[in-house]
MDTraj code that builds the backbone (N, CA, C; nanometers):
import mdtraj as md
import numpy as np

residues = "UNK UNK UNK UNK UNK UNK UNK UNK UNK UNK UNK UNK UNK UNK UNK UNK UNK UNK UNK UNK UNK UNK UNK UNK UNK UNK UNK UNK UNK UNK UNK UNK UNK UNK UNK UNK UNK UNK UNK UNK UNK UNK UNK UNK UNK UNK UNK UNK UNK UNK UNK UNK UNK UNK UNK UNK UNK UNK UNK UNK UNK UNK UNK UNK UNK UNK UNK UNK UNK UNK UNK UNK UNK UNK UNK UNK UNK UNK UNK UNK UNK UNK UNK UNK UNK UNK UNK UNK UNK UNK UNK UNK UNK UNK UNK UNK UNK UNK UNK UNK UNK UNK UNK UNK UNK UNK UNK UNK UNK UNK UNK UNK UNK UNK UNK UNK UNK UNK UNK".split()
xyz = np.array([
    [16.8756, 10.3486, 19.3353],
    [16.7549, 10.2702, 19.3299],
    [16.6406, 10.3415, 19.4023],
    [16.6907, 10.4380, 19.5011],
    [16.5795, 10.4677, 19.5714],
    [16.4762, 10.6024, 19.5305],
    [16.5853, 10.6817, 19.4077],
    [16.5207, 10.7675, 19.3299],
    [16.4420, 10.7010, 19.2270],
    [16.4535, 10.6148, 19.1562],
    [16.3760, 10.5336, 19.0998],
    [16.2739, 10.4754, 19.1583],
    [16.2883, 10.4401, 19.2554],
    [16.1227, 10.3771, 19.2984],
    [16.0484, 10.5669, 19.3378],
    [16.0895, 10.6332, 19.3861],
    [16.0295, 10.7473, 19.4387],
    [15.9776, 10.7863, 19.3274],
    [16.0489, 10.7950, 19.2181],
    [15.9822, 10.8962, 19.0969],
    [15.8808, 10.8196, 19.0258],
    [15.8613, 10.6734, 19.0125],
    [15.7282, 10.5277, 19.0001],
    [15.6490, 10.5429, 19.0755],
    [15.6736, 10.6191, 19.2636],
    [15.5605, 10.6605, 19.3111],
    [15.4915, 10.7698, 19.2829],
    [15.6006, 10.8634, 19.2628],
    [15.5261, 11.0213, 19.2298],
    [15.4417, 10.9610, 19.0864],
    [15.5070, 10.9056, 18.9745],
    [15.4161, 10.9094, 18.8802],
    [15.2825, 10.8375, 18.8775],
    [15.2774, 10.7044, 18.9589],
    [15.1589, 10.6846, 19.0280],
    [15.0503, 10.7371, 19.1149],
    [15.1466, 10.8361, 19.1901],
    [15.0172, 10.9138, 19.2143],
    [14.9803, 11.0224, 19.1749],
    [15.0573, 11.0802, 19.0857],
    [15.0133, 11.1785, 18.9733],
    [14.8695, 11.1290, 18.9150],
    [14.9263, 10.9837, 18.8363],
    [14.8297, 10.9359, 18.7243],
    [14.6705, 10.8913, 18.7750],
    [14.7009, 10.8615, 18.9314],
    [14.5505, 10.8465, 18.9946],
    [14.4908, 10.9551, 19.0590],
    [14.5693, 11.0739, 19.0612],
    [14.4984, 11.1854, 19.1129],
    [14.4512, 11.2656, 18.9696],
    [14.4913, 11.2368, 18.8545],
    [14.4087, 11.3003, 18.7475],
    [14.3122, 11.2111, 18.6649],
    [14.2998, 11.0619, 18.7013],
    [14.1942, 10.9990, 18.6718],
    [14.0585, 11.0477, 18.7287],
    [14.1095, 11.0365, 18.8891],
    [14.0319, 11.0803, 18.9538],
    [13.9154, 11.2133, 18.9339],
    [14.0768, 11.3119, 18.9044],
    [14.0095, 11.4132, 18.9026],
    [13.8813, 11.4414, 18.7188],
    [13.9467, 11.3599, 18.6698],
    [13.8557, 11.3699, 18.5123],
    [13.7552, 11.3015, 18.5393],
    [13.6633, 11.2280, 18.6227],
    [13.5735, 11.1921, 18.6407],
    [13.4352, 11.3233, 18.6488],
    [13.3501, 11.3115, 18.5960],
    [13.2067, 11.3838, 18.5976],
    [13.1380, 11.3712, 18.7259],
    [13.0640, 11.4407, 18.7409],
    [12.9674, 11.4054, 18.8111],
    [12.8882, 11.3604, 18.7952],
    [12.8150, 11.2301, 18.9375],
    [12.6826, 11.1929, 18.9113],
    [12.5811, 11.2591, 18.9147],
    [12.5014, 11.1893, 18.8032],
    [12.3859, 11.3112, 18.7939],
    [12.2919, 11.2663, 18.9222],
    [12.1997, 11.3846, 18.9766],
    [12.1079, 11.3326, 19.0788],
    [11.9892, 11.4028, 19.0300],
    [11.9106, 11.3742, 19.0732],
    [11.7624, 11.4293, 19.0411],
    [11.6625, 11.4379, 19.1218],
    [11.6661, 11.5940, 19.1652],
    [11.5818, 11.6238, 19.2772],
    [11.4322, 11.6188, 19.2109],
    [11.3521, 11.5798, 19.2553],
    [11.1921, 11.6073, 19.2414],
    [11.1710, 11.7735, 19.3119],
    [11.0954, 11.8368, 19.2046],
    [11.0640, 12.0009, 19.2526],
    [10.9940, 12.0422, 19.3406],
    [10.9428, 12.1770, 19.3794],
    [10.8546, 12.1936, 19.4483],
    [10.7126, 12.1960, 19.3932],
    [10.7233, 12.2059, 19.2568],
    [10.5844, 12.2499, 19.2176],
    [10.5259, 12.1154, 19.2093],
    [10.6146, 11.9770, 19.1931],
    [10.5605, 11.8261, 19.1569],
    [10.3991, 11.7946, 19.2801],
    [10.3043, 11.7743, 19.1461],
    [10.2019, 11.6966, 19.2212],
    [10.1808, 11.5138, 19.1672],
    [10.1055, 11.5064, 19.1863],
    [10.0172, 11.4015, 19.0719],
    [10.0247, 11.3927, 18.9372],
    [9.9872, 11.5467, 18.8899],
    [9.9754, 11.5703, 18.7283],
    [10.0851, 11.6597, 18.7007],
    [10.2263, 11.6527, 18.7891],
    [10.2940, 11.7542, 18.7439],
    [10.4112, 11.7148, 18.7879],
    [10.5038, 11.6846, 18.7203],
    [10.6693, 11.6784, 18.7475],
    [10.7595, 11.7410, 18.7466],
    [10.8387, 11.8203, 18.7850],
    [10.9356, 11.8840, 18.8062],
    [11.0566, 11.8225, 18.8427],
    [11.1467, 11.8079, 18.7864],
    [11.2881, 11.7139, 18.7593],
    [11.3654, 11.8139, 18.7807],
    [11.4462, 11.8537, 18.8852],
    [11.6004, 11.9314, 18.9003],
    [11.7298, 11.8709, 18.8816],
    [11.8018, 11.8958, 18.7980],
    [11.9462, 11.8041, 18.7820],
    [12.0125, 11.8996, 18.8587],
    [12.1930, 11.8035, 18.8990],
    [12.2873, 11.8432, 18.9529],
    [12.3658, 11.9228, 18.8834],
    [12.3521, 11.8723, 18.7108],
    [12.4079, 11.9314, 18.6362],
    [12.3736, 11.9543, 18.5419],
    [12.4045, 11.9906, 18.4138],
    [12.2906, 12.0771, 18.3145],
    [12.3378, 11.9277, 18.1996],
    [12.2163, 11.8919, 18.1828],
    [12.1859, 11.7977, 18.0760],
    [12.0642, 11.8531, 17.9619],
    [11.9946, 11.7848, 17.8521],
    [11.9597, 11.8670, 17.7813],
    [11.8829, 11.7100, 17.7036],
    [11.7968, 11.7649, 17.6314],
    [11.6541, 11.6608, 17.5672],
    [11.6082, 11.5248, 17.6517],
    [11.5642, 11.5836, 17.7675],
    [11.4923, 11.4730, 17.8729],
    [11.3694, 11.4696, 17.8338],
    [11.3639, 11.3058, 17.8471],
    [11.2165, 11.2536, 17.7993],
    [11.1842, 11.1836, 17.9568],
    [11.0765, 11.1313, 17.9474],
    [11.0417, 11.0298, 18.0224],
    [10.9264, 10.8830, 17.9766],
    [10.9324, 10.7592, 18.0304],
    [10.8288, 10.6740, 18.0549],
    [10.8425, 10.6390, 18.1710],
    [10.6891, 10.5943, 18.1686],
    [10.5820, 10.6084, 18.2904],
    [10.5579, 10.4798, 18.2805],
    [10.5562, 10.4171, 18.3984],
    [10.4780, 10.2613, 18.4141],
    [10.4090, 10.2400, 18.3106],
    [10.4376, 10.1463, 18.2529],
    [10.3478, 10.0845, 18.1033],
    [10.3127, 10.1408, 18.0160],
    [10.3976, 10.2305, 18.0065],
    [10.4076, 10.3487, 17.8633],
    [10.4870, 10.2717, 17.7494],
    [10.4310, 10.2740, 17.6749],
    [10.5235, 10.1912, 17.4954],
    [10.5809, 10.3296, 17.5029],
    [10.5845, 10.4361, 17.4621],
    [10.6570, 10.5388, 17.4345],
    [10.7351, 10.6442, 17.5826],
    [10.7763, 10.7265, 17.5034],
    [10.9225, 10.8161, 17.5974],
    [10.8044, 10.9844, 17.5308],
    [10.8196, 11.0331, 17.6641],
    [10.7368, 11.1315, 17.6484],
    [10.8366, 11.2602, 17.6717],
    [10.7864, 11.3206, 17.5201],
    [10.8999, 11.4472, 17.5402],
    [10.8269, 11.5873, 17.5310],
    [10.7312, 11.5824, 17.6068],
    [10.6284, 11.6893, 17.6803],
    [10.7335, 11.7915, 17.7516],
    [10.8244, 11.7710, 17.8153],
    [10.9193, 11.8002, 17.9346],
    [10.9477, 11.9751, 17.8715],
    [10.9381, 12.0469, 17.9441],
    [10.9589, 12.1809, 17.9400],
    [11.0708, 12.2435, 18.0125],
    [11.2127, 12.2606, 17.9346],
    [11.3468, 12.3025, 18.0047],
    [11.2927, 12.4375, 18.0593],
    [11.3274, 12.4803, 18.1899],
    [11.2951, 12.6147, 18.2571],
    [11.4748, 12.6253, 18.2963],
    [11.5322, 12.7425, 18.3418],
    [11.6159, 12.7751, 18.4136],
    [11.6370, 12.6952, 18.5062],
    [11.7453, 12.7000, 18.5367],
    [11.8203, 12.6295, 18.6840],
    [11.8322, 12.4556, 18.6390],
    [11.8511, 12.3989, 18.5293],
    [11.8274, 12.2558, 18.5302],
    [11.7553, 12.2073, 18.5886],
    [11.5882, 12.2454, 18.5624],
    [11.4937, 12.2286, 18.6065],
    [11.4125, 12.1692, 18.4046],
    [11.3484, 12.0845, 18.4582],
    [11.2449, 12.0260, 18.3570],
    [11.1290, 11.9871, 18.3717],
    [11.0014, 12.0430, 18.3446],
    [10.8564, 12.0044, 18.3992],
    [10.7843, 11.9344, 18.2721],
    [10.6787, 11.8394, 18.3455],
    [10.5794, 11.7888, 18.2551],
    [10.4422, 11.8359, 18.3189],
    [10.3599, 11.8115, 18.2912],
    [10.2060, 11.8641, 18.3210],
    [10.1408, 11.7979, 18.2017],
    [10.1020, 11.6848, 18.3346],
    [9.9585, 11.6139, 18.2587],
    [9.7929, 11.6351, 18.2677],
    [9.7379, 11.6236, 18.2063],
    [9.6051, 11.5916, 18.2854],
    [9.5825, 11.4695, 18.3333],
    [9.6019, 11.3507, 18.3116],
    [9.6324, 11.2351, 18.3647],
    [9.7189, 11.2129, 18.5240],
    [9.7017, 11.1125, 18.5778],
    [9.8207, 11.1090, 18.7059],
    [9.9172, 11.0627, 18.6686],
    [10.0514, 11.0858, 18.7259],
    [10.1286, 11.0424, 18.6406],
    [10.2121, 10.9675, 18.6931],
    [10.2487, 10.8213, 18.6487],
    [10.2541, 10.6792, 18.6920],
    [10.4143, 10.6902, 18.7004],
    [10.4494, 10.6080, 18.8643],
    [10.5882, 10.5811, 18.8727],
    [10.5948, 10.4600, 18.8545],
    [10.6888, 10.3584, 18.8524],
    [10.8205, 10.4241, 18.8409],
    [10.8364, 10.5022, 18.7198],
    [10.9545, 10.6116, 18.7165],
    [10.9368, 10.6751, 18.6000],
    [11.0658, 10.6623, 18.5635],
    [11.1092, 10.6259, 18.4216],
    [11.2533, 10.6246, 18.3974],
    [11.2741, 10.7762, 18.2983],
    [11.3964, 10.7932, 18.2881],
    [11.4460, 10.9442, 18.2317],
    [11.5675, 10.8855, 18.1365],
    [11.5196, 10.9581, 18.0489],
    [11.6145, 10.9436, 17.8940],
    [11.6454, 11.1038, 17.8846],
    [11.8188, 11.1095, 17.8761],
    [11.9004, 11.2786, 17.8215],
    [11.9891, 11.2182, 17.7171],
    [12.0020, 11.3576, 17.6443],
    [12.1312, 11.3630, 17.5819],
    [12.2655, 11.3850, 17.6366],
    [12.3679, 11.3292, 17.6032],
    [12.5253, 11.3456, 17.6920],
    [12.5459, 11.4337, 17.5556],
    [12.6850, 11.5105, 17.6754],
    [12.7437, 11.5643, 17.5454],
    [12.8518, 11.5723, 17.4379],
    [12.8733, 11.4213, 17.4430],
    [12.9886, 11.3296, 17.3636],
    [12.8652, 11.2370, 17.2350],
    [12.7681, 11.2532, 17.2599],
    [12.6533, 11.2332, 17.1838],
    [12.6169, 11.1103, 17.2300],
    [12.4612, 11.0509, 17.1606],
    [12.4087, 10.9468, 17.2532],
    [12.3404, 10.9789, 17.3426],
    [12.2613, 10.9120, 17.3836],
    [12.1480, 10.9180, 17.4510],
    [12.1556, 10.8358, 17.6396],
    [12.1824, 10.8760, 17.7571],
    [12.1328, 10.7459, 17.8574],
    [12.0380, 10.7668, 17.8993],
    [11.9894, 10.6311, 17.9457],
    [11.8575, 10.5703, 18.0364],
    [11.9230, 10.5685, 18.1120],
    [11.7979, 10.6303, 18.2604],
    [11.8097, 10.5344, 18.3690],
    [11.6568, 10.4938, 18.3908],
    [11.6482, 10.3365, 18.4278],
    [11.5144, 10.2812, 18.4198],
    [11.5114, 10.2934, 18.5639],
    [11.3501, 10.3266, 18.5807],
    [11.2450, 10.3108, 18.7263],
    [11.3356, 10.3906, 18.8250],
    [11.4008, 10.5153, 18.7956],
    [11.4742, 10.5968, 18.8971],
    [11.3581, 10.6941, 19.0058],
    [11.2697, 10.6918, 18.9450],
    [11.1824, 10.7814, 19.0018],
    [11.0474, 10.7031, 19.0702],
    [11.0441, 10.6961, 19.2020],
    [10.9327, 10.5337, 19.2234],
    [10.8096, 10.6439, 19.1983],
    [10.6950, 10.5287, 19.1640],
    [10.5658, 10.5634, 19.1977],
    [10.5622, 10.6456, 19.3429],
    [10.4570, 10.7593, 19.3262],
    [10.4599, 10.8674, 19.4915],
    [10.5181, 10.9098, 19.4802],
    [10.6257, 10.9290, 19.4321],
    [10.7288, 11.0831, 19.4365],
    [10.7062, 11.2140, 19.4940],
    [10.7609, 11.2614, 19.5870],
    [10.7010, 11.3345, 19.6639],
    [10.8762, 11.4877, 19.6118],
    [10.7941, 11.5937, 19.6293],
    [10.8800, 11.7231, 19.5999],
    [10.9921, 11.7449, 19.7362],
    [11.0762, 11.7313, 19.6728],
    [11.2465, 11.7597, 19.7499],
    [11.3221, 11.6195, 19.7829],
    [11.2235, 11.5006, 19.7249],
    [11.2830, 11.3452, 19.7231],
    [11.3973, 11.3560, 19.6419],
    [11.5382, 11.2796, 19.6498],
    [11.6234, 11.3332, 19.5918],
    [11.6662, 11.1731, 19.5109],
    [11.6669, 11.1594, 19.4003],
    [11.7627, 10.9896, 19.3590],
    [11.8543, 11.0464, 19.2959],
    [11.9752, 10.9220, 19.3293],
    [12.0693, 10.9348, 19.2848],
    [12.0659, 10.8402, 19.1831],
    [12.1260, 10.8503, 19.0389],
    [12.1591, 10.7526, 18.9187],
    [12.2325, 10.7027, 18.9128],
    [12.3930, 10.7249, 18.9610],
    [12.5174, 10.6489, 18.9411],
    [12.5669, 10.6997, 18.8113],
    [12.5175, 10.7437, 18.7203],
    [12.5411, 10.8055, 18.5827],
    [12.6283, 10.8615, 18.5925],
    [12.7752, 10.9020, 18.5506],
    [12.8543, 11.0087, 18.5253],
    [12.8548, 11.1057, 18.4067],
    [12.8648, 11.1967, 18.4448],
    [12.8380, 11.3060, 18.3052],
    [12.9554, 11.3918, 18.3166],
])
top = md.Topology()
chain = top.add_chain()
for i, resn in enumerate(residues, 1):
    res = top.add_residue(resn, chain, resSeq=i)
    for name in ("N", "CA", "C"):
        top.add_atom(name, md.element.get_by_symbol(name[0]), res)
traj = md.Trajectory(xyz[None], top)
């Protein structure tokens, strides 16, 4: 009996140490150095791909966003550009996520949010 319960534990903790381990990472999103007023700079943790954004009281998702190296993505407005700001990517199981108002109004360069998102 007592090899039987041992080998129900080993397989239990087999099966939660590779749940575990198949989990993604959350994405985070550093604000850049170059971010002003009229300029955003979005750094991910991890490499995601067709980021849009809306801006406080925007009807539309603005896909201005310019992929640079390093999972880095910039916009450049002439306008100021209104927080909160939410961010729309592509995953790569297909589909699209939001995260709404992740980015507050003032955003200041090296502010870091976290999404909770797994990728």
């Amino acid at each position: 009996m007592a090899s039987s319960s041992s080998f129900l534990l080993t397989t239990a903790v087999v099966a939660t140490l590779l749940a575990v381990g198949s989990c993604g990472s959350a994405l985070t999103l550093t604000i850049g150095k170059g971010s002003s007023s009229t300029s955003l700079e979005i750094v991910t943790n991890v490499a995601i791909s067709e980021v849009s954004i809306k801006q406080k009281g925007a009807m539309d998702w603005s896909d201005d966003l310019k992929e640079s190296p390093a999972n880095t993505w910039t916009l450049k407005s002439k306008e100021p550009i209104k927080g909160p700001i939410s961010v729309r990517f592509a995953v790569k199981n297909g589909g699209y996520r939001v995260v709404d108002d992740v980015i507050p109004d003032g955003f200041k360069p090296g502010s870091v949010y976290k999404t909770g998102v797994q990728i």
